[in-house]
C-alpha positions in Angstrom: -8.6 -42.2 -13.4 -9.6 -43.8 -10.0 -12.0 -41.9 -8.6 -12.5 -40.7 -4.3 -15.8 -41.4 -3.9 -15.4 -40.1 -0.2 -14.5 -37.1 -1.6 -16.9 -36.6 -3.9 -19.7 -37.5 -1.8 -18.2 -34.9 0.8 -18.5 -32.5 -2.2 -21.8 -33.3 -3.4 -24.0 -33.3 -0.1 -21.6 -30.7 1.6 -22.3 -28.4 -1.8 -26.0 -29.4 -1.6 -25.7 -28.9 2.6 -24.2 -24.9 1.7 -26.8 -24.4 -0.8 -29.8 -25.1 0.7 -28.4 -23.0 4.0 -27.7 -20.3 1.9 -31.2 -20.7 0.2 -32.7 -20.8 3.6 -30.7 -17.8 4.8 -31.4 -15.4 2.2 -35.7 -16.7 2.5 -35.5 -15.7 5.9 -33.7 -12.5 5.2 -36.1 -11.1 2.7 -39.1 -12.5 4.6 -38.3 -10.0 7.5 -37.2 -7.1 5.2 -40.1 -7.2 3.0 -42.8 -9.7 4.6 -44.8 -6.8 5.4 -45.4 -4.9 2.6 -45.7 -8.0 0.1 -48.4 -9.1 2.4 -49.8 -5.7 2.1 -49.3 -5.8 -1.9 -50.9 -9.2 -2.1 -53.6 -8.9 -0.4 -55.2 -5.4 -2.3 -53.3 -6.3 -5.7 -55.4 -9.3 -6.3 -58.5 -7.7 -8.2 -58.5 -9.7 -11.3 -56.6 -12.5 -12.5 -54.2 -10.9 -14.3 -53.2 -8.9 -11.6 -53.3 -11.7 -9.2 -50.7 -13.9 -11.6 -48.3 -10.7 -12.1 -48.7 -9.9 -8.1 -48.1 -13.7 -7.4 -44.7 -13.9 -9.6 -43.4 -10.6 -8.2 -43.7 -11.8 -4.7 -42.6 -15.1 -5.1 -39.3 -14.0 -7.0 -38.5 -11.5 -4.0 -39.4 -14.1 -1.2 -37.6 -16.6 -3.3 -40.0 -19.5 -2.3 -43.4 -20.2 -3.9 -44.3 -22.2 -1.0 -44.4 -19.1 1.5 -46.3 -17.3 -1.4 -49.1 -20.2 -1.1 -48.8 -19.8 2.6 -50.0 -16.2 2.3 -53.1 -17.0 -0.3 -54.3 -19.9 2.2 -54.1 -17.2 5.0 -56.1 -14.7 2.8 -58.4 -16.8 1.7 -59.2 -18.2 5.3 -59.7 -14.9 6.6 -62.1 -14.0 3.2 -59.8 -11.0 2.0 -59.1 -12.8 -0.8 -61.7 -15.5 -3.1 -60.7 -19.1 -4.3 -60.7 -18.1 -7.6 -58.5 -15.2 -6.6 -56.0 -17.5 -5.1 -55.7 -19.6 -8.3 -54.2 -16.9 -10.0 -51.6 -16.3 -7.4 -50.6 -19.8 -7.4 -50.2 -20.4 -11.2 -48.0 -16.7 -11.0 -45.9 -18.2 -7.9 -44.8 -20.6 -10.5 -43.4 -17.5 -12.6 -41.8 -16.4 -9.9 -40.2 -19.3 -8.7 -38.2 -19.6 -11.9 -35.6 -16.3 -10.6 -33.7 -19.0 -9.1 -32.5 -20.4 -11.4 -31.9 -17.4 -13.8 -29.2 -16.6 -11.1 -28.2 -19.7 -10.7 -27.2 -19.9 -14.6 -24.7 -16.8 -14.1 -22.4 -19.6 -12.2 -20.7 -16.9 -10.4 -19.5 -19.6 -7.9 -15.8 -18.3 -8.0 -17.0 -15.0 -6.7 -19.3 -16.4 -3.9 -16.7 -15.9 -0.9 -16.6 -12.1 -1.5 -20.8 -11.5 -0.7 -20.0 -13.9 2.1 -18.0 -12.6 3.7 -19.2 -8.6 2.7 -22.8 -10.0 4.3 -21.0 -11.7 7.5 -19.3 -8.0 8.5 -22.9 -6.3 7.4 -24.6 -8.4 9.5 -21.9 -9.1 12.9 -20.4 -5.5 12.8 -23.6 -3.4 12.2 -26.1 -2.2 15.1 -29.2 -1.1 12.8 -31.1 -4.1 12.2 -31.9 -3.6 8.8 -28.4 -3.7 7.8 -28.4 -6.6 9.5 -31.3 -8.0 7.1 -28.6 -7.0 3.9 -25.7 -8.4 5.2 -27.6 -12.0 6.1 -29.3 -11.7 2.2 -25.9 -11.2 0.2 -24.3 -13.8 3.1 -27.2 -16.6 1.8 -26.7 -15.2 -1.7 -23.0 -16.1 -1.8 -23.3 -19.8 -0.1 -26.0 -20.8 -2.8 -23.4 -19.8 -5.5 -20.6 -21.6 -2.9 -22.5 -24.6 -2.6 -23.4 -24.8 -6.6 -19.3 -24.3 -6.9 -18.5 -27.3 -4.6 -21.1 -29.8 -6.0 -20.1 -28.8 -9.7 -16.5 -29.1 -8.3 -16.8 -32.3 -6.6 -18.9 -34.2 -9.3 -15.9 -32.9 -12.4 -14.4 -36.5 -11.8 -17.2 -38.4 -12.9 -17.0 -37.4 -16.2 -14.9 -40.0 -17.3 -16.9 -42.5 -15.2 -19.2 -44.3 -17.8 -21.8 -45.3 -15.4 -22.7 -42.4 -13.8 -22.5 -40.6 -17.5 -25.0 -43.7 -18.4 -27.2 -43.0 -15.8 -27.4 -39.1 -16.7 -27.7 -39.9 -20.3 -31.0 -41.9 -19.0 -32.4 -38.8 -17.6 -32.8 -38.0 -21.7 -36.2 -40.4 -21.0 -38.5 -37.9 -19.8 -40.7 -40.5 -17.9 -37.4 -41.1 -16.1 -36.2 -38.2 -15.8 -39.5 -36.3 -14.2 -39.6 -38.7 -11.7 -36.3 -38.2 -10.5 -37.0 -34.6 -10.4 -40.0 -35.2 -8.6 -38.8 -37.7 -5.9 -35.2 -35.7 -5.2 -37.4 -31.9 -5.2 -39.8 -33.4 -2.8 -37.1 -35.1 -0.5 -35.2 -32.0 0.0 -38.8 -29.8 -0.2 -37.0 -27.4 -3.1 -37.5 -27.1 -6.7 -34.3 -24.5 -6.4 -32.3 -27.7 -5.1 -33.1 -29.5 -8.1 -32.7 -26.8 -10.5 -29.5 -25.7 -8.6 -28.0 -29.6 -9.1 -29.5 -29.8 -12.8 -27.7 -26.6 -13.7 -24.4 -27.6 -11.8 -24.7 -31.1 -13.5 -24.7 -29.0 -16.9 -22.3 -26.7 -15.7 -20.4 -29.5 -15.8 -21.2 -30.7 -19.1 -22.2 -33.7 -17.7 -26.1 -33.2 -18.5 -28.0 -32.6 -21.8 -30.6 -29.7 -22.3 -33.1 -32.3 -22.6 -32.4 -34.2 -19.5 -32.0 -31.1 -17.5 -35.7 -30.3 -18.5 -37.3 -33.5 -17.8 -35.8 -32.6 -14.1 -37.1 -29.7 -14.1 -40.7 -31.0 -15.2 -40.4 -33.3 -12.4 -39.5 -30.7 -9.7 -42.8 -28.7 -10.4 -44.6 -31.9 -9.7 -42.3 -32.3 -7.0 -42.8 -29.0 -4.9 -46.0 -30.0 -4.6 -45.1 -32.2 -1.8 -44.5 -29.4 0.5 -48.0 -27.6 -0.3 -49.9 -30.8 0.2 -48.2 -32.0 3.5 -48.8 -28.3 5.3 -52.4 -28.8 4.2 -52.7 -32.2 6.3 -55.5 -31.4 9.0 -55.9 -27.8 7.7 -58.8 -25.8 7.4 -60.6 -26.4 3.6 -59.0 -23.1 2.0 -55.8 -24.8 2.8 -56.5 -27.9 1.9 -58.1 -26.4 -1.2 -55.0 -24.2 -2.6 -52.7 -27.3 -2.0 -55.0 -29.5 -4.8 -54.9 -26.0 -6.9 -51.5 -26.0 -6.9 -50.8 -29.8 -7.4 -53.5 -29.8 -10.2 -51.9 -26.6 -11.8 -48.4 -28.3 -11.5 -49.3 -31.7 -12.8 -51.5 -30.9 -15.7 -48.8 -28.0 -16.6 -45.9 -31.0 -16.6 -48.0 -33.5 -18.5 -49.0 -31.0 -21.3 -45.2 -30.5 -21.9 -43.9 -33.6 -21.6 -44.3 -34.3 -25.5 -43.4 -31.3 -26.8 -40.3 -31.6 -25.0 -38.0 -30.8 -28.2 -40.3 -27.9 -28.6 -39.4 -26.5 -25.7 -35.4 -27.7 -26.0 -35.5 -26.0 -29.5 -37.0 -22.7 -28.2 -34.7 -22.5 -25.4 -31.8 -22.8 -27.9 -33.2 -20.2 -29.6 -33.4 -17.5 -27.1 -29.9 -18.8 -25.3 -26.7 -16.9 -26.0 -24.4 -19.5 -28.1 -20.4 -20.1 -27.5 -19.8 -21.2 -31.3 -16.2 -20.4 -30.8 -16.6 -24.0 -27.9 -16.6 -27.7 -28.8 -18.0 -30.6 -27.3 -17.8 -30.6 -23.3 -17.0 -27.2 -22.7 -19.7 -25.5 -25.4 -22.6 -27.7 -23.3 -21.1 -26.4 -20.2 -21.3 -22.9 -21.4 -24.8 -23.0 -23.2 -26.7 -25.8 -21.7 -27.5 -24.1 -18.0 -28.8 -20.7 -19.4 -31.0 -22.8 -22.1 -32.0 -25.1 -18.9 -32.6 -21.6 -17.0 -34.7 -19.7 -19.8 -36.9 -23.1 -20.4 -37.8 -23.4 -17.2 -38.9 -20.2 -17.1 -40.8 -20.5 -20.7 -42.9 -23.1 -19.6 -43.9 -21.7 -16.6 -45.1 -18.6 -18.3 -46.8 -20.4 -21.3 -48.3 -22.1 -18.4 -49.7 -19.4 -17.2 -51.0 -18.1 -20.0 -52.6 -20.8 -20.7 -54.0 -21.5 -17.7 -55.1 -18.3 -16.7 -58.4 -17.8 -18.6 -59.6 -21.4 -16.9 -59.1 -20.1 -12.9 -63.0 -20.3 -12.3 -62.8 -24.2 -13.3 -59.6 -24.5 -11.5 -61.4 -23.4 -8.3 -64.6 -25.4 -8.7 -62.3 -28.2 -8.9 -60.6 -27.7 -6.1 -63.9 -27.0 -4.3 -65.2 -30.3 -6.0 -62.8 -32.3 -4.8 -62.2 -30.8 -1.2 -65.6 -30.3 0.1 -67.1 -28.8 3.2 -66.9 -30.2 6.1 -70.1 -30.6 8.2 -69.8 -28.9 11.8 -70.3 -31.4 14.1 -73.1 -30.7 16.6 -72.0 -29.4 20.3 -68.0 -30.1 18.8 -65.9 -27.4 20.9 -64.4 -24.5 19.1 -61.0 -24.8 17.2 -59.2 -22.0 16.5 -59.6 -20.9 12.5 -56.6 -18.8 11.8 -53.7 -20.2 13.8 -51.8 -22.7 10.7 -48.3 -24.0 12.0 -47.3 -23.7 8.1 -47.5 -19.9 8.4 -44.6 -19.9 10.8 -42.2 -20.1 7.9 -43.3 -16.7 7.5 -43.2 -14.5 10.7 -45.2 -11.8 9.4 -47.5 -13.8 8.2 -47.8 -15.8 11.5 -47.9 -12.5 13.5 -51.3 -11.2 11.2 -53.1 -15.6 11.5 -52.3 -14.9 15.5 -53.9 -11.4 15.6 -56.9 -12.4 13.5 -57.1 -15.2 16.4 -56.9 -12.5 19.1 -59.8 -10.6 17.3 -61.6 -13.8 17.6 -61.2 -13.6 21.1 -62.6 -10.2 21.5 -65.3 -11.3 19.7 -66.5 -13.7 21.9 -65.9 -11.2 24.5 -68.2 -8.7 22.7 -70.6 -10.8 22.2 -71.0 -12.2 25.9 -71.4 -8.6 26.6 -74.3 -8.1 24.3 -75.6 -11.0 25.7 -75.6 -9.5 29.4 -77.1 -6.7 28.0 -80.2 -9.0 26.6 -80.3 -11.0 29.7 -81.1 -7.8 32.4 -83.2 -6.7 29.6 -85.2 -9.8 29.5 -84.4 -11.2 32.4 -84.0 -15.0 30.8 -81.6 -17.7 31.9 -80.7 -18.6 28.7 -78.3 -15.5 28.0 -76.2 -16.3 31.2 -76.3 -19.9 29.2 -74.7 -18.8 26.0 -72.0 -16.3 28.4 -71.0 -19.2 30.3 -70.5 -20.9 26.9 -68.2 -18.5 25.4 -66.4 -17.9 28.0 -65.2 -21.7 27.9 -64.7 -21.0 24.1 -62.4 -17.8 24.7 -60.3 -19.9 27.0 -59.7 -22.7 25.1 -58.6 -20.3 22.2 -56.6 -18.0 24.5 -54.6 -21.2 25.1 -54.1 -22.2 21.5 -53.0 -18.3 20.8 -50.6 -18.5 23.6 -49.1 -21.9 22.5 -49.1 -20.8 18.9 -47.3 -17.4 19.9 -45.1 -19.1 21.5 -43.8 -21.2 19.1 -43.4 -18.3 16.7 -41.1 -16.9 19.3 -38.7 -19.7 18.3 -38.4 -18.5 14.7 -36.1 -15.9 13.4 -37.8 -12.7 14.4 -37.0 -9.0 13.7 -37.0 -6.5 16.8 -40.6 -5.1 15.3 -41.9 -8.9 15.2 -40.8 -9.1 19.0 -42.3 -6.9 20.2 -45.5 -7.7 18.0 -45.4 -10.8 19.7 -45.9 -9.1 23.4 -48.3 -6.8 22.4 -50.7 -9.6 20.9 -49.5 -11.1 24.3 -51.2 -8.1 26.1 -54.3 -8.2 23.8 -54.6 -12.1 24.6 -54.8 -11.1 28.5 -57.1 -8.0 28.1 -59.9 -10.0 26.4 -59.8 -12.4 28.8 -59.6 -10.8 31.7 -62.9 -8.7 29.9 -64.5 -12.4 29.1 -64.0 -13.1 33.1 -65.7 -10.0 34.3 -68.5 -10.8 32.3 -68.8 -14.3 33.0 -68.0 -14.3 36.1 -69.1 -10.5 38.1 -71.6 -9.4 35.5 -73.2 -12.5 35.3 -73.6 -13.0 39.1 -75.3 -9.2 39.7 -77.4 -9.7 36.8 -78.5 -13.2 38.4 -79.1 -11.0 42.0 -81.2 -8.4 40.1 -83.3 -10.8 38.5 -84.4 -11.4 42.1 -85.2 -7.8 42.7 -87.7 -4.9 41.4 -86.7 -3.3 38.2 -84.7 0.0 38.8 -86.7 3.1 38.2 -86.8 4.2 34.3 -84.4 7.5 34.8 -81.9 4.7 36.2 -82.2 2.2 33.1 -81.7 5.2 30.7 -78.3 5.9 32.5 -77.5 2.5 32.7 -78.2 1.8 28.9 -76.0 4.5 28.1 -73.0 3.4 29.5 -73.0 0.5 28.7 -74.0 1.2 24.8 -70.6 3.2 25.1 -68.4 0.7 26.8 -70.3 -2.4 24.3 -69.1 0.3 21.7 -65.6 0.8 22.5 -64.8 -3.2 23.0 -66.7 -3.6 19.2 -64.4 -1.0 18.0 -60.9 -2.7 19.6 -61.9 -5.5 17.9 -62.0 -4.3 15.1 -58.9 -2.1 15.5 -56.8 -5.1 16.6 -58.1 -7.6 14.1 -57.2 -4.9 11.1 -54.8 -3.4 12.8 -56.6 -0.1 12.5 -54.4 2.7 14.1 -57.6 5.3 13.1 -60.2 2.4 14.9 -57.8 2.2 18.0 -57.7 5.8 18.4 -61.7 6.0 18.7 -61.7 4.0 21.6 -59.1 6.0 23.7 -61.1 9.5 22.8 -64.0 7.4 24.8 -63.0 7.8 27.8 -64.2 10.9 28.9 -67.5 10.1 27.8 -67.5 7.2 30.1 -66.0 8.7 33.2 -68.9 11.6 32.3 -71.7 9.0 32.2 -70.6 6.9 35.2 -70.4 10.4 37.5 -74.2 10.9 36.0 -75.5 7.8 36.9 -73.2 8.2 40.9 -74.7 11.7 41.0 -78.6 10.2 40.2 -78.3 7.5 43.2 -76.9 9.9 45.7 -80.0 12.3 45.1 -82.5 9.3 45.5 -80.6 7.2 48.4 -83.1 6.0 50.9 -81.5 4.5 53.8 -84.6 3.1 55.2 -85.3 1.1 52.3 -83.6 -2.1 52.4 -84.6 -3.2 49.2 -83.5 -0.2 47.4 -80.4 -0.3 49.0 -79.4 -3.7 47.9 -80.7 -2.7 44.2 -78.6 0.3 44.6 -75.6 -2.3 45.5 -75.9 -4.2 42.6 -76.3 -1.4 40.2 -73.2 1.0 41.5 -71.3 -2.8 40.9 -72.2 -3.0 37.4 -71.2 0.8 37.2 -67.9 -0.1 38.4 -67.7 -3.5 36.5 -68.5 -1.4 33.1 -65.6 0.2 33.9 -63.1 -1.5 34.4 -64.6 -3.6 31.3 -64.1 -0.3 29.2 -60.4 0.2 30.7 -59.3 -3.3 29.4 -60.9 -2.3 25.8 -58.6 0.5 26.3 -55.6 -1.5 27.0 -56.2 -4.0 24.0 -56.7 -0.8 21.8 -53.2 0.7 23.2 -51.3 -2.5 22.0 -52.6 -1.7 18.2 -49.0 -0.3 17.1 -49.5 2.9 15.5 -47.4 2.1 12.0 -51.1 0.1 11.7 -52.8 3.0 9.8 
């Protein structure tokens, strides 16, 4: 039979094109239904190894990519919620995880994919509530993966009778070979559910053996790799770290299998429905892509288990191989949180730039405690270190902005909007609070230095306030960098407390005023200026703390 090779090239990269939209689709689909609350779960259900494995394989088979999963451990860890060794576990349960793919995958439901298409395209065009919108654009992506497996299996039927390309399958039987064509094609396309998805539509086929399929599939756990490593280029450590965790994880997992293939072949068989009423073709095409399905997942959990016990050396590895870096004396601040890889994950993205934000305020905070020190000792070297950060908090304000901005071109959900302007608004507050301390606070405080020391009554009204206001930016710090609903709340019931201490220290000076004194006069100046400066200081903690949403809590 002559065979189209137009046609089945259309077929074959058009199936592979469908699939890896639909893949794509349905990732971004449950990132923004669920991204929240897995982050939440993965972050406190992390308190042992165990736990961390089970928690990493449960959020990786909802998010459907292991490589958003590592995304969230190298944010955790660079934050410190969650340890190295912590992380390890995750990783090696992402693995676990990962495997649902292809499970579905084996059901070859591909004449049935147009009806979730086209139920998801009406969910998601013809409905107004967003997360019916999220549904529809799931079972949409659901469908076009099974589409695209249909077309590929479809277009690659002819080649059956084609001894070279049945030659060059058969070769895959090598499982040198056949692991590194896994590898090179998974990280090409950056998917192990690409290869698994082509492996299992080969089979579907009947055009590839159980044993070829699983050298693949060796090779695309190697493979995936790829992605995790090139994110980590010019990372922070913790990134760079989890990327050799998971390659080292991956690699030693495929090499420890890769004799005991017909081990693993045989006890796929075993646990594999069987079709003895088939022969030849058409019984490999019904058994071989649930045994290639149910292996892949076998290893990976034997893996695990394996593995498991060792996470402490797997992390002293990683830390052995990836090692600090030394600051660099004088080098200008970088920001610590902001990862471009997070983007794949909106929510995710959202909580690196809000940790980045609390950065901010931190800075902010302490050039504040640092005015404090500097009327209290009067010595240059506090203005110094304000004038310092307040470069810092610039330079990072810009990196927030840029980095926010970018996220912006992502697929967000109306709640991720409008996350995005409120971090906006928090971006704007601490700088504008940096400025008036760098820039008004530090100029009076450079004038009183040049003046007698205010009476002690006046100093005890001044310290108060500003312990208050120093307390209320601390605490929107805090309440933005958690969020913390609770945290944010605190800092609006201040207010009266400051409008009460700033009328005390007004209603102190207009008892003492001495117009005859010029000196006093220009001390009284300068302090009723810091009054007013405190204030306003106070009002833009107020602001920031107004922009933590209240679902926070």
């Amino acid at each position: 039979m002559e065979i189209s090779w137009l046609a089945v090239g259309m077929g074959l990269f058009g199936g592979l094109a469908l699939f890896l939209s639909g893949l794509e689709q349905l990732s971004d689909a449950l990132k923004q239904a669920a991204g929240a609350s897995l982050r939440t779960v993965l972050a406190r259900l992390t308190t042992n190894r165990v736990a961390a494995a089970l928690t990493g394989a449960v959020v990786t088979g909802i998010l459907n990519s292991s490589s958003v999963t590592t995304v969230l451990v190298v944010g955790f860890v660079t934050a410190g919620v969650m340890t190295l060794q912590q992380s390890v576990g995750v990783i090696m349960g992402a693995n676990i995880g990962s495997t649902v793919t292809a499970q579905l995958l084996a059901f070859n439901l591909a004449e049935y994919a147009l009806a979730p298409v086209a139920v998801g395209f009406f969910m998601s065009f013809a409905s107004a509530r967003e997360r019916v919108q999220q549904y529809g654009k799931m079972l949409m992506g659901l469908g076009l993966v099974f589409f695209g497996m249909g077309v590929m299996g479809e277009a690659m039927r002819p080649l059956r009778s084609y001894p070279p390309f049945v030659d060059a399958l058969a070769s895959m039987d090598r499982p040198l070979l056949g692991m590194l064509a896994g590898a090179l094609f998974t990280a090409l396309v950056q998917s192990s559910a690409a290869t698994m998805g082509l492996a299992i539509a080969l089979a579907s086929e009947g055009l590839l053996s159980l044993p070829g399929g699983l050298a693949l599939a060796l090779g695309a756990n190697i493979g995936t790799c790829a992605t995790a490593l090139l994110a980590a280029i010019g990372k922070p450590v913790p990134a760079v770290r989890a990327a050799v965790v998971h390659l080292a994880f991956n690699v030693i997992g495929a090499l420890l299998w890769l004799p005991l293939l017909p081990l693993l072949a045989a006890l796929a068989v075993r646990v594999s429905p069987s079709e003895p009423g088939l022969e030849g073709l058409a019984r490999a095409a019904a058994e071989v892509p649930r045994q290639l399905a149910n292996a892949n997942t076998l290893f990976n959990v034997v893996n695990t288990v394996l593995f498991l016990p060792f996470t402490a050396l797997f992390a002293r590895l990683a830390e052995f191989l990836v090692r600090d870096r030394p600051d660099a004396a004088g080098a200008a601040i970088r920001p610590e949180f902001l990862d471009d890889a997070a983007l794949v994950a909106p929510d995710l993205a959202l909580g690196r730039a809000r940790q980045e934000t609390a950065r901010v305020g931190g800075l902010a905070r302490d050039m504040l405690a640092e005015f404090g020190a500097a009327l209290r000792d009067r010595d240059e070297e506090h203005l110094v270190k304000i004038a310092r950060h307040a470069v810092e908090a610039r330079e990072l304000q810009g990196a927030i902005l840029g980095y926010l901005g970018r996220l912006r071109q992502e697929a967000l959900s109306q709640g991720g909007a409008r996350e995005v302007q409120e971090l906006m608004e928090a971006v704007f507050g601490f700088d504008s609070l940096a400025r008036l301390v760098a820039d008004d606070l530090v100029e009076l405080a450079r004038q009183a230095q040049e003046l007698r020391k205010p009476s002690p009554e006046t100093m005890d009204l001044l310290r108060e306030l500003y312990g208050t206001v120093s307390e209320a930016v601390a605490i929107a710090v805090r309440a933005l960098g958690g969020p913390d609903a609770g945290a944010a709340s605190q800092v609006l019931a201040l207010r009266e407390p400051v409008e009460a201490q700033r009328r005390s220290f007004l209603a102190r000076q207009a008892t003492r005023l001495r117009p005859d004194d010029p000196d006093y006069l220009a001390l009284m100046r300068i302090q009723v200026a810091t009054v007013d400066k405190l204030r306003r200081i106070f009002e833009l903690a107020r602001r920031v703390a107004e922009q933590v949403p209240a679902r926070a809590g």
